[in-house]
MIVOKE-387114 format. One line per field, with one value per residue (C-alpha): x negated, y, z negated. Coordinates in Angstrom, 2 decimals. Layout:
<pts>
X	(X,...)
Y	(Y,...)
Z	(Z,...)
</pts>
This chain:
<pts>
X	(10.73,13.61,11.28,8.66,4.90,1.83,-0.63,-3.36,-6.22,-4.70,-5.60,-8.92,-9.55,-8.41,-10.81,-13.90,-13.60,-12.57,-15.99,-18.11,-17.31,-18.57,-22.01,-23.82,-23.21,-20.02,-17.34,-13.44,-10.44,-7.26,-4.02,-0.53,2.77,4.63,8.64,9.48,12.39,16.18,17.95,18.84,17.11,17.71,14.52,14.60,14.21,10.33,8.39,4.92,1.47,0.69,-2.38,-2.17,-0.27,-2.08,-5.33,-3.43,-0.06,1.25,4.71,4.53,4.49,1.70,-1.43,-5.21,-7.54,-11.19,-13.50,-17.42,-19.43,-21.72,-19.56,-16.47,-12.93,-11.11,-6.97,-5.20,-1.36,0.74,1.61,4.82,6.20,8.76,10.66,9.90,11.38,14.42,15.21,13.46,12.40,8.78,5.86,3.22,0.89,-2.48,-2.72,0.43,-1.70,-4.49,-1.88,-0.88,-3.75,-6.43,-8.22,-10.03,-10.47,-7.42,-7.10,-4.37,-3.60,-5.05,-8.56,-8.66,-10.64,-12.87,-13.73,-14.48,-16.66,-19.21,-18.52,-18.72,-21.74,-22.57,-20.09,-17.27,-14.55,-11.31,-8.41,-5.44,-3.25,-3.92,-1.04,1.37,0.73,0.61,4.13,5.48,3.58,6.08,5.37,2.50,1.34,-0.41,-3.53,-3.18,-2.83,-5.93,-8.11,-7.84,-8.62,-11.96,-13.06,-12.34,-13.95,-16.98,-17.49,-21.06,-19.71,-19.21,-15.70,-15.12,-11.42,-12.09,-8.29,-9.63,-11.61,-8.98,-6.02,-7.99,-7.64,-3.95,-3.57,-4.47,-2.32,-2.64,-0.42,1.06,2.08,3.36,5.34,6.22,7.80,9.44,11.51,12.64,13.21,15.32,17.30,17.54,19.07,21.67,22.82,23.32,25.74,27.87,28.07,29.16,31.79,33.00,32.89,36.18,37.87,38.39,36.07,33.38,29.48,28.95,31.27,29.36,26.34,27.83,28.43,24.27,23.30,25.79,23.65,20.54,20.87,22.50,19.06,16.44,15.94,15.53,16.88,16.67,13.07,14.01,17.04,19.13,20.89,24.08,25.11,28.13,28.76,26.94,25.07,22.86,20.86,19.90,17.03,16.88,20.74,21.33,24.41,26.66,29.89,31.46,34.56,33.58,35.72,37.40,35.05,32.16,28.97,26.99,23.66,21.86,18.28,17.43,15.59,15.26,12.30,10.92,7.96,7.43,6.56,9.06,11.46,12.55,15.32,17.41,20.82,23.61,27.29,30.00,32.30,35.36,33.49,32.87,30.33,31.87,30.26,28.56,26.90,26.17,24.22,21.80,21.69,20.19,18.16,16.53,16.17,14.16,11.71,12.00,11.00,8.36,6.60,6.65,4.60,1.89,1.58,-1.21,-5.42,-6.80,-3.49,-2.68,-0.01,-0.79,-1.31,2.93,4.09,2.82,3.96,7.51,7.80,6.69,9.37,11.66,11.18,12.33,15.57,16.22,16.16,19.33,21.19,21.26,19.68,17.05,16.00,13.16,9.58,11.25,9.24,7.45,8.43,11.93,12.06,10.76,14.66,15.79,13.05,11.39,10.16,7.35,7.92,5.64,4.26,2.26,4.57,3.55,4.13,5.21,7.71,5.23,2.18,-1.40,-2.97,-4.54,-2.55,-5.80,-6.76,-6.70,-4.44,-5.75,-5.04,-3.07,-1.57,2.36,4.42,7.62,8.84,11.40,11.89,15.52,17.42,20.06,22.01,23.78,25.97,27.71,27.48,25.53,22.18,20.93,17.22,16.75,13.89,12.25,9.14,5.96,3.14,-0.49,-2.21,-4.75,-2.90,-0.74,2.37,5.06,8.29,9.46,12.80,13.04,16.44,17.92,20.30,19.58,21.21,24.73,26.29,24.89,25.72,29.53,29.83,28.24,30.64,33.94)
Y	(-9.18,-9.64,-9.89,-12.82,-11.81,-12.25,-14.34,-12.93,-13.94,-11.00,-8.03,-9.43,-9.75,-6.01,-4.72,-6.87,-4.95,-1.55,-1.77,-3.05,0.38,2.95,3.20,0.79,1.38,3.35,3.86,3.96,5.09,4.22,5.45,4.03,6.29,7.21,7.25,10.37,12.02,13.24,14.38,13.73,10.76,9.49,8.75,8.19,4.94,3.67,3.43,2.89,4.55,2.05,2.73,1.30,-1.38,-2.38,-3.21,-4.61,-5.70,-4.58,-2.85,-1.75,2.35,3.74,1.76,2.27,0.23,0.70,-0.48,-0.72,-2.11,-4.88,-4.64,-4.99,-4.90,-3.46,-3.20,-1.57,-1.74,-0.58,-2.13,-4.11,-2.56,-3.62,-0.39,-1.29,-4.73,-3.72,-0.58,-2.13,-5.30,-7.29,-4.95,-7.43,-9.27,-9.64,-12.89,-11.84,-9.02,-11.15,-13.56,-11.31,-9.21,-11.61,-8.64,-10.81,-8.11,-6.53,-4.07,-1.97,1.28,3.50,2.13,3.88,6.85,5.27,2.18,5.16,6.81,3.91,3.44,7.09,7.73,11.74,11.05,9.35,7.78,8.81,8.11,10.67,11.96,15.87,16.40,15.22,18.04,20.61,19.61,19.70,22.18,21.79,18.09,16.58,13.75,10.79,11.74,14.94,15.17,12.63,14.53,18.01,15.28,14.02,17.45,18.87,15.92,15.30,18.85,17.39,14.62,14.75,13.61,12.02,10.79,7.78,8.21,8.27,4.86,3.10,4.47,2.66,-0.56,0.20,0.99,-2.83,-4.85,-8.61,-11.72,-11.32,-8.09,-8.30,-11.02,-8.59,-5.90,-8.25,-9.32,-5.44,-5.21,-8.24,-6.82,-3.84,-5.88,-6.98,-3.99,-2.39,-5.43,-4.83,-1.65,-1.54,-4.17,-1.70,1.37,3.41,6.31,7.98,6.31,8.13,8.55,7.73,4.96,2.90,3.81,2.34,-1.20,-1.08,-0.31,-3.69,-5.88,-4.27,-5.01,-8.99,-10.06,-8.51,-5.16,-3.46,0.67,2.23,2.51,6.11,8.52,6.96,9.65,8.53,11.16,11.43,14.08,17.51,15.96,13.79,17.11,17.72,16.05,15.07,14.90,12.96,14.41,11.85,13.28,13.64,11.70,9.73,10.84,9.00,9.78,11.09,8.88,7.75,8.20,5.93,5.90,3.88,1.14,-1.51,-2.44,-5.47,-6.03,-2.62,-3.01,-0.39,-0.84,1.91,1.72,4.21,3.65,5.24,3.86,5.26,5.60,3.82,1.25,3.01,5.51,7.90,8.45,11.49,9.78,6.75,8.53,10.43,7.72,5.49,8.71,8.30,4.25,5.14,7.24,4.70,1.74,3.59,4.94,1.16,-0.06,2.43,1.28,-0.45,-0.11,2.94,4.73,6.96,9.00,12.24,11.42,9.58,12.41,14.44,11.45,11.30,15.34,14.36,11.59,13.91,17.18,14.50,13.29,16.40,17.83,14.82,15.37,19.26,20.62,22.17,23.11,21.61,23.77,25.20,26.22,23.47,25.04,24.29,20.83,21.68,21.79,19.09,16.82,18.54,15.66,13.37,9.73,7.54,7.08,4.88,2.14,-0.02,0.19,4.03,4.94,7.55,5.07,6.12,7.03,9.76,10.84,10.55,7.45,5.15,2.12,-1.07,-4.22,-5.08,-1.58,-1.43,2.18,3.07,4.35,6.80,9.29,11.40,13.78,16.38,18.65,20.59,22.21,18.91,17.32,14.75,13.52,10.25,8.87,4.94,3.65,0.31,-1.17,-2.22,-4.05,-3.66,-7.10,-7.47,-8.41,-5.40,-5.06,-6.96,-4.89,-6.37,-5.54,-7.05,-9.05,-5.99,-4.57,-1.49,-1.99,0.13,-3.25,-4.87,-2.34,-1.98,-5.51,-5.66,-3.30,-6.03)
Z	(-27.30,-25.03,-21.96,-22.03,-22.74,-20.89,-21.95,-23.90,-21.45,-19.20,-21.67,-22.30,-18.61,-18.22,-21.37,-19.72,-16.01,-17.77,-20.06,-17.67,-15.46,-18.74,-19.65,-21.91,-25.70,-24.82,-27.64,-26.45,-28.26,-26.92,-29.16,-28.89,-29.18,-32.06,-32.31,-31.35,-33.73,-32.37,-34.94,-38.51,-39.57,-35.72,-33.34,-29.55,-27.95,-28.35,-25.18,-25.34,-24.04,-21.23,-21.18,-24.64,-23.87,-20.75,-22.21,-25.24,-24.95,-27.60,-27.64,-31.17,-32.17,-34.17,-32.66,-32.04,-30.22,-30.20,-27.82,-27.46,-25.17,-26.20,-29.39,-31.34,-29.86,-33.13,-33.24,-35.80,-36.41,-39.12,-41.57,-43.13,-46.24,-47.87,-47.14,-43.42,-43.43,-45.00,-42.28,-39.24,-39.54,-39.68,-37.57,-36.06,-38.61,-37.95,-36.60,-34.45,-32.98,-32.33,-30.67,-28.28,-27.75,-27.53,-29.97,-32.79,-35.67,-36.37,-39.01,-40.77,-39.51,-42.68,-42.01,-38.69,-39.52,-41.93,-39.41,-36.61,-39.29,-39.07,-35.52,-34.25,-31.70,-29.88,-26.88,-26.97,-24.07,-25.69,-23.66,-22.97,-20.31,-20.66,-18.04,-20.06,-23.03,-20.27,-18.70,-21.82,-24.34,-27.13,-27.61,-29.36,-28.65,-31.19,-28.47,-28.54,-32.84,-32.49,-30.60,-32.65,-35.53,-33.69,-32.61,-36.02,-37.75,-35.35,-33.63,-32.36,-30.41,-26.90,-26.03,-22.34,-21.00,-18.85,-17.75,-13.32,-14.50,-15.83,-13.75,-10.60,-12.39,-12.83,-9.12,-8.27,-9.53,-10.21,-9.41,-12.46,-12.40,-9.32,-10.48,-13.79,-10.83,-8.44,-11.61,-12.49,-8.62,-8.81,-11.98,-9.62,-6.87,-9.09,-10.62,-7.22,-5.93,-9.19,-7.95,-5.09,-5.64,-8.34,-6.43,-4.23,-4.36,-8.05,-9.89,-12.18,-11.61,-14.54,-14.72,-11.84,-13.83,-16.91,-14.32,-13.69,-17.23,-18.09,-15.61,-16.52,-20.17,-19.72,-17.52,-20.28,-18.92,-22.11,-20.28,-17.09,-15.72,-15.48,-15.60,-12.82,-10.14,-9.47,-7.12,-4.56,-2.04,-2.33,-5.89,-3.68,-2.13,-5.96,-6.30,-9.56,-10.12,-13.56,-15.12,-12.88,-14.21,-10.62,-9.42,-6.33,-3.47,-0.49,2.93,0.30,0.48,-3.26,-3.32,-6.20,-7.23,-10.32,-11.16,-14.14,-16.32,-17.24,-19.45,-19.52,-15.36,-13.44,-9.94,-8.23,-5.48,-3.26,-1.67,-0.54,-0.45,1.56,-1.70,0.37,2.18,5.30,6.68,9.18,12.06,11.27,8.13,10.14,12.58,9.36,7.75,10.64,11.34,7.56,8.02,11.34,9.74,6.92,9.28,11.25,7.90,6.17,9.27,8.56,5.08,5.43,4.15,4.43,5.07,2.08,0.61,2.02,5.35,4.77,4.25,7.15,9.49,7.98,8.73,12.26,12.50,10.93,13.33,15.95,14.51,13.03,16.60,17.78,14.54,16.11,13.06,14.30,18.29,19.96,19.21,15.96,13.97,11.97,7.80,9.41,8.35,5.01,3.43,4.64,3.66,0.21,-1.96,-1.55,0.67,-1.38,-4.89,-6.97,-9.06,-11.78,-15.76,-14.74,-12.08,-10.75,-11.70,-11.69,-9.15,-6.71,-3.71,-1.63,-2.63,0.60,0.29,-1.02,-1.63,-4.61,-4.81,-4.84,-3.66,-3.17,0.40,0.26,3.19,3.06,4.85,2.85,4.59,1.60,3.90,5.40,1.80,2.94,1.47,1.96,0.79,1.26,-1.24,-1.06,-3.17,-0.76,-1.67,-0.06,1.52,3.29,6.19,5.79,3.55,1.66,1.75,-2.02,-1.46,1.76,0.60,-0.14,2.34,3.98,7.14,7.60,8.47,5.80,2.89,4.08,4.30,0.27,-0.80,0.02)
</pts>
C-alpha cells in the first residue's frame, strides 16, 4: 500500500457499534468489488466498496465479510495461485487479512457459499447500494450478482439492506479519519500551488492537470478522488466539465475542482485562477460576490443546520448579489436565480466525494462537508465556484482548508 494503514483496532471498533445497532442474532453480508474489465485483456483501475473496506480495511478485489451478532466475524479473500503471482503479484494471506482486519477466521474465497449455507437464518442484513445499479443499469455489481444468487438460492429468506444504519456511522467521522482527509486535503493544497505557478496564457487544460496528477502521485495519492474539471473561460459554467482540452487564454479565468485521495479518504477543493495572474475587475467583483455567500454560508454550518436548509440560504444570499452584479432587478422573480446558481452548496465527504448521508440529516458533530456556492454567467464566460472542506464541532466548525487561499489578493499573489 502506498498510503499507510490504520490500525486494526479501528475496523473492529466500527463492526462492534454497527452490530450492536441490528437486532440480536442478526446475519450481515458485506461484499467487496470486483475489477471491472476495459478492453482486451485490460481492467480499470481497482477501487473498492467502502462499505467493504470501512468495516474491514481491506483494499483487495473479490472480498466477503460476514457478520453475526453474538457470533463469528468470517472474511474471505481470494486466493494466491501461482498464475496470480506471476501476472499480479501475492493477494493477502490469511494471517495478512487477519493483520489488517482485526477479523480472526479468515477463509478462502470458494468457501463462501458453503460457509453461508450453515450460517444462513429467515432474514438476512445484506449490504448494497441499490442506487448505484439504478444510475447505471448496464453494470452489475459483485452485490448486485450476489443478491440474485441469495434470492435464487434461499427464496424463503427475508433479505434487509442495513445501508441508512451504517451510512450514519460513516457520517461521523473519527480522529483518525479526520486525520485520513486533512492529509488528501493537504495533497490537494499542493497540487493547486504547482498549478498555479505553472499556469499563463497558452497553456493546455489538460496540461495543468497533468502538473496536479504529478504532485498527487509523488505524496501517495494513489488517482484523483474524482474526475478533476479543469475548466477556463465559458467551460467553467459546465458543470461537470472533464474533457479539459481547452487552451487557457490571456484575461480568461480557470476554474479547478479536484481533489486527491489518501487511504481511500477523499478532498474536494474549488478555485479559480485568473489564467494571466490577474482578475479584471469585472471577475473580481463575482468572484468576491461568490466568497460572500461563501463566508456567510460557512458561519451557518453549524449543529442542527443541514444541507437543505444551505441551499435555500445561499439562493437568498445570491438574489442579493445577483441584484449589484445587475443580473437580475430587485423583486425578480425568485426561479430567476435558479441559472446562475444550479448545483447543490454542500455535501457529505468522507471515503466518497459525495459521502453518505441524508440531505436532511441535521449537522453533527464529527461530520465533515464541502461548501461550495458559485455563480456562472455563460454569457460573460465567467463561472466561478470556491470549495472548501468544513468539519462539524461542537463549538461550531473547522474550515479544513483554512490555509488555503481564497482571498483575490492571496490567489494572484500564489500564482508569481
Amino acid at each position: 500500500m502506498r498510503y499507510e494503514r490504520l490500525d486494526a483496532a479501528h475496523y473492529v471498533l466500527r463492526r462492534k457499534k454497527f452490530l450492536e445497532q441490528l437486532a440480536d442474532g442478526a446475519l450481515v453480508i458485506v461484499t467487496g468489488n470486483d475489477l471491472l474489465p476495459s478492453n482486451a485483456d485490460g481492467t480499470y483501475g481497482f477501487i473498492q466498496n467502502n462499505a467493504f473496506f470501512y468495516l474491514t480495511g481491506i483494499d483487495q478485489e473479490e472480498g466477503y465479510l460476514i457478520l453475526e451478532k453474538g457470533g463469528e466475524e468470517i472474511l474471505f479473500l481470494t486466493e494466491t495461485s501461482e498464475q496470480i503471482k506471476i501476472w499480479e503479484g501475492e493477494k493477502l494471506s490469511r494471517t495478512e487479512g487477519t493483520q489488517v482486519s482485526g477479523i480472526r477466521r479468515v477463509e478462502w474465497l470458494e468457501a463462501f457459499w458453503e460457509v453461508l449455507d450453515q450460517k444462513i437464518k429467515s432474514e438476512v442484513y445484506f449490504y448494497t447500494d441499490l442506487t448505484q445499479e439504478d444510475r447505471f443499469p448496464s453494470f452489475r455489481s459483485r452485490a448486485a450478482w450476489t443478491r440474485e444468487l441469495l434470492l435464487e438460492k434461499y427464496p424463503n429468506v427475508i433479505l434487509q439492506n442495513p445501508s441508512k444504519i451504517l451510512d450514519a456511522q460513516r457520517m461521523i467521522k473519527s480522529a483518525t479519519e479526520i486525520e485520513y482527509i486533512q492529509k488528501a486535503i493537504d495533497t490537494t493544497y499542493a497540487g493547486l500551488k504547482r498549478a498555479a505557478k505553472f499556469l499563463k496564457p497558452g497553456r493546455y487544460e489538460f496540461e495543468v492537470e497533468a502538473e496536479i496528477s504529478h504532485e498527487f502521485l509523488t505524496r501517495r495519492s494513489r488517482h484523483h478522488a474524482f474526475l478533476p474539471i479543469v475548466a477556463t473561460g465559458a467551460n467553467a459554467c459546465v458543470l461537470h466539465y472533464v474533457d479539459n482540452n481547452a487552451q487557457c487564454k490571456d484575461g480568461d479565468l480557470l476554474l479547478i475542482d479536484f481533489g486527491a485521495e489518501y487511504g481511500n479518504y477523499k478532498a474536494d477543493m474549488t478555485r479559480v485562477l485568473p489564467v494571466n495572474g490577474n482578475f479584471t475587475e469585472r471577475q473580481a467583483e463575482v468572484y468576491s460576490s461568490v466568497l460572500r455567500i461563501f463566508k456567510a454560508l460557512r458561519e451557518q454550518m453549524v449543529i442542527g443546520n443541514t444541507v437543505v436548509q444551505m441551499k435555500a440560504e445561499a439562493m437568498r444570499l445570491l438574489r442579493e448579489e445577483l441584484v449589484h452584479l445587475g443580473l437580475i432587478k430587485p423583486g425578480a422573480n425568485p426561479n430567476a436565480a435558479q441559472k446562475y446558481l444550479p448545483h447543490g452548496v454542500s455535501h457529505s465527504l468522507g471515503l466518497d466525494v459525495h459521502d453518505v448521508g441524508e440531505k436532511k440529516t441535521p449537522f453533527a458533530p464529527g461530520m465533515v462537508l464541502t461548501l461550495e456556492p458559485g455563480i456562472y454567467i455563460q454569457e460573460e464566460g465567467i463561472g466561478i465556484r470556491l470549495e472548501n472542506d468544513i468539519l462539524i464541532t461542537e463549538s461550531g466548525n473547522v474550515d479544513l482548508m483554512a490555509h488555503v487561499p481564497i482571498e483575490i489578493e492571496d490567489i494572484e499573489n500564489l500564482m508569481i
